[in-house]
C-alpha positions in Angstrom: 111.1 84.8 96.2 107.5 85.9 97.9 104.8 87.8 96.7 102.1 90.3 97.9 99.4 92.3 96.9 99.2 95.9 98.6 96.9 98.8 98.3 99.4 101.9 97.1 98.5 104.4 95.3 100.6 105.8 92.3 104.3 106.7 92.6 103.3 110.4 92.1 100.0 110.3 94.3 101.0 112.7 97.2 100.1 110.3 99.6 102.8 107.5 97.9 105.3 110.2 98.0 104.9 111.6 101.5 104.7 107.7 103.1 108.0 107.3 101.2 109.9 110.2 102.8 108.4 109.1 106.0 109.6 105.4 105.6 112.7 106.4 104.2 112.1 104.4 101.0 110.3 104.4 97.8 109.0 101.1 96.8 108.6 101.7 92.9 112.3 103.1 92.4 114.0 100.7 95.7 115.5 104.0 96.0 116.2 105.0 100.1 114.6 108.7 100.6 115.7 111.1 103.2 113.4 110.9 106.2 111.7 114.4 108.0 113.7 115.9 111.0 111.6 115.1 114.1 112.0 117.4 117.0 112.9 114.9 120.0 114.8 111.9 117.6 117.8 111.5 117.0 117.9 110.7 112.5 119.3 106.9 113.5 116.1 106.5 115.9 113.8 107.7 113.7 115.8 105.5 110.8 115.2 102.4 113.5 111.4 103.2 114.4 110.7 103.0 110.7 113.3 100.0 109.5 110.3 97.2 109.6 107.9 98.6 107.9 110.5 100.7 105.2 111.4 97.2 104.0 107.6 95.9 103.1 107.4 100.1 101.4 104.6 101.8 102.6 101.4 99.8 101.6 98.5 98.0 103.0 98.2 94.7 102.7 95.2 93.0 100.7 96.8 89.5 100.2 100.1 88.4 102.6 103.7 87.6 101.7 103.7 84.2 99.6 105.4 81.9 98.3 104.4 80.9 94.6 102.9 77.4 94.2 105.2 75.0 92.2 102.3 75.0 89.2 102.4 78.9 88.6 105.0 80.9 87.5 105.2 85.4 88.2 103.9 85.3 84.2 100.7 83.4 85.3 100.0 85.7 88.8 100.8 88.9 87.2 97.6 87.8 84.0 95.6 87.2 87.1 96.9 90.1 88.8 95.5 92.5 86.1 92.3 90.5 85.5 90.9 91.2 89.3 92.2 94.1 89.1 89.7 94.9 86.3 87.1 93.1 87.7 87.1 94.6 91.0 85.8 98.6 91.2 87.4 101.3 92.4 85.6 103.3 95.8 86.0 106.3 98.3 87.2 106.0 102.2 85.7 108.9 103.9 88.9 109.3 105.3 91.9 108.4 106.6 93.8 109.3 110.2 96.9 108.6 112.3 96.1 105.6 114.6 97.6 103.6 117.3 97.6 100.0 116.4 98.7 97.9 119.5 101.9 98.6 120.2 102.8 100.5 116.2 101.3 103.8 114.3 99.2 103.2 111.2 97.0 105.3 108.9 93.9 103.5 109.0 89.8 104.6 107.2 88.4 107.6 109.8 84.9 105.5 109.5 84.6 101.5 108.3 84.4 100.5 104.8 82.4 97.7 103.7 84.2 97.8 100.0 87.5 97.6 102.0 86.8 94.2 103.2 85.0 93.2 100.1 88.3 93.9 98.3 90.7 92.2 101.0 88.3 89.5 101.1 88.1 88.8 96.9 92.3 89.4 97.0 92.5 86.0 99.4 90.0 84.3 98.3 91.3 84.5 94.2 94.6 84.9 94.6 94.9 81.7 97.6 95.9 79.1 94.5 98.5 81.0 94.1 100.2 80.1 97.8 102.5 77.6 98.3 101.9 76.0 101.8 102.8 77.8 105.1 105.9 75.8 106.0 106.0 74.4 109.7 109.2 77.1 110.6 106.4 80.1 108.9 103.5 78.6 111.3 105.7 78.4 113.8 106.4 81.9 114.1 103.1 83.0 113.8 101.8 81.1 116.8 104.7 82.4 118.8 103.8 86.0 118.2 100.1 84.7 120.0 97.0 84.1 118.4 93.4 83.2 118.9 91.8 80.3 117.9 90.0 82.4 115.2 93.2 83.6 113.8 94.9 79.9 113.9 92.0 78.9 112.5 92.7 81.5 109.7 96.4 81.0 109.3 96.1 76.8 108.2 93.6 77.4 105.7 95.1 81.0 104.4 98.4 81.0 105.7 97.7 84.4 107.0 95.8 85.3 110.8 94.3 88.4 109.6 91.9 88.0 107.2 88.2 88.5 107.0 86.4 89.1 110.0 90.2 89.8 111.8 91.4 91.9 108.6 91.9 95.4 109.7 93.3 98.2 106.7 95.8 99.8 107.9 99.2 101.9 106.0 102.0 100.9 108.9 104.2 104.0 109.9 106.2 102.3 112.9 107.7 99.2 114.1 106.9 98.4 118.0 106.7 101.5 120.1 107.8 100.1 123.2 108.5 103.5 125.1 105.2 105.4 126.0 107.0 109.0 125.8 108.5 108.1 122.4 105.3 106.7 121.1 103.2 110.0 122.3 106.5 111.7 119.9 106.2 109.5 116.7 102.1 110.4 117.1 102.2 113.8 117.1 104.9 114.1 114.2 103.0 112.0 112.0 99.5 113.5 112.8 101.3 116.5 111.8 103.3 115.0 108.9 100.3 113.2 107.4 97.8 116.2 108.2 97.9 117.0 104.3 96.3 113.3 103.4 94.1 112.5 106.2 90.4 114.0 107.5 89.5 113.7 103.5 88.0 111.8 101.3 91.0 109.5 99.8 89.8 107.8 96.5 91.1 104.0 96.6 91.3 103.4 92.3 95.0 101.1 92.5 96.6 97.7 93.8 100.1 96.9 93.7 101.9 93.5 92.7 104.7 93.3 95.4 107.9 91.3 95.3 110.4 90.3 97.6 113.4 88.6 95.3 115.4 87.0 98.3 115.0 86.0 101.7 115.1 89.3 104.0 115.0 91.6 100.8 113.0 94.7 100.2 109.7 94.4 98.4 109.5 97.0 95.5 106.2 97.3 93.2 106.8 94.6 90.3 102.7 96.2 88.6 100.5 98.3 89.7 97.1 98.5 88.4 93.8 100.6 88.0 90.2 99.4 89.3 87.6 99.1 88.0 88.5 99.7 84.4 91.0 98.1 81.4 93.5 101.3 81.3 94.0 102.4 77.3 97.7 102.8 78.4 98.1 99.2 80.1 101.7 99.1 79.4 102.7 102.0 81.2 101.0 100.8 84.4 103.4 98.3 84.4 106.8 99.2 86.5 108.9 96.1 85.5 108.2 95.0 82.0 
């Protein structure tokens, strides 16, 4: 069993609902959502451009996949879970847009955000007692995938290469896009798909407690929580009780 922490808004917020439809998955139900019609895709290439990311649920990623430490249990992450969450205050990104990340399509801040990596960075940082160690197969795997020095240096002390100075937000819409026409595709559908949440001021007030219950499972939303604040109806920010 892993955990993660992951910025998501709501499961009604509109932005929630249309990264669901375009994933194909809603991570608070684990329910499987029926994905848009793109002009030029067949529906089982689209469902195959968008089977990575549809199994982490649309998100972005504050603190990596983990694997709990033998002296904590979910009861003791999900206490501290809540009380950064309460700590920590909620801020605006000027806005949000379509981007090409390497070789995938992300929605990524339209301008940077110092509060962003203030909150990635405190959501490491507090929540790194929490890890179990990165075992030599998980290392492994990273380095394969290539890194710099920076990032291995990153990856043994946080079991993660992207963090701080090499953490980038971003909301993942694609796995590799290997063809150049077909990328150029999945670009202009999801600029046109997403045109409703980006170019605007998106209001970032929520993290989400992640879990993955089995090797190779989907993550759903085990909490979410508000920033900034002790909600009056705590109870009912929680998905799982």
């Amino acid at each position: 069993m892993r955990y993660a922490i992951y910025y998501t808004a709501p499961a009604d917020h509109p932005l929630t609902q249309l990264g669901a439809r375009w994933l194909g998955r809603d991570a608070f139900s684990g329910e499987h959502v029926v994905q848009p019609r793109l002009e030029g895709l067949t529906e089982s290439r689209f469902d195959a451009l968008t089977a990575e990311p549809r199994r982490y649920g649309f998100h972005a990623t504050m603190k990596p996949p983990f694997v709990l430490a033998q002296d904590f249990n979910e009861t003791d992450l999900r206490e501290a879970f809540k009380a950064f969450c309460e700590r920590m205050p909620a801020f605006d990104v000027p806005g949000l847009a379509v981007t090409r990340l390497g070789a995938f399509l992300a929605l990524t801040p339209s301008a940077p955000v110092e509060a962003l990596d203030v909150l990635a960075a405190s959501c490491v940082e507090t929540f790194d007692a929490f890890r179990a160690p990165l075992t030599r197969a998980d290392r492994a795997r990273r380095l394969a995938g290539g890194l710099t020095a920076r990032q291995i240096e990153h990856l043994d002390r946080w079991g993660y290469p992207y963090v701080f100075d090499e953490f980038r937000f971003h909301m993942t819409l694609s796995g590799r896009l290997t063809d150049p026409a077909e990328a150029d595709l999945m670009f202009g559908h999801a600029q046109i798909f997403f045109a409703e949440a980006t170019g605007r001021p998106h209001r970032l007030a929520t993290l989400g407690l992640f879990v993955e219950p089995a090797p190779g499972a989907d993550f759903t939303v085990l909490d979410i929580r508000p920033l900034g604040r002790v909600a009056a109806e705590t109870d009912r920010s929680t998905v799982h009780g």
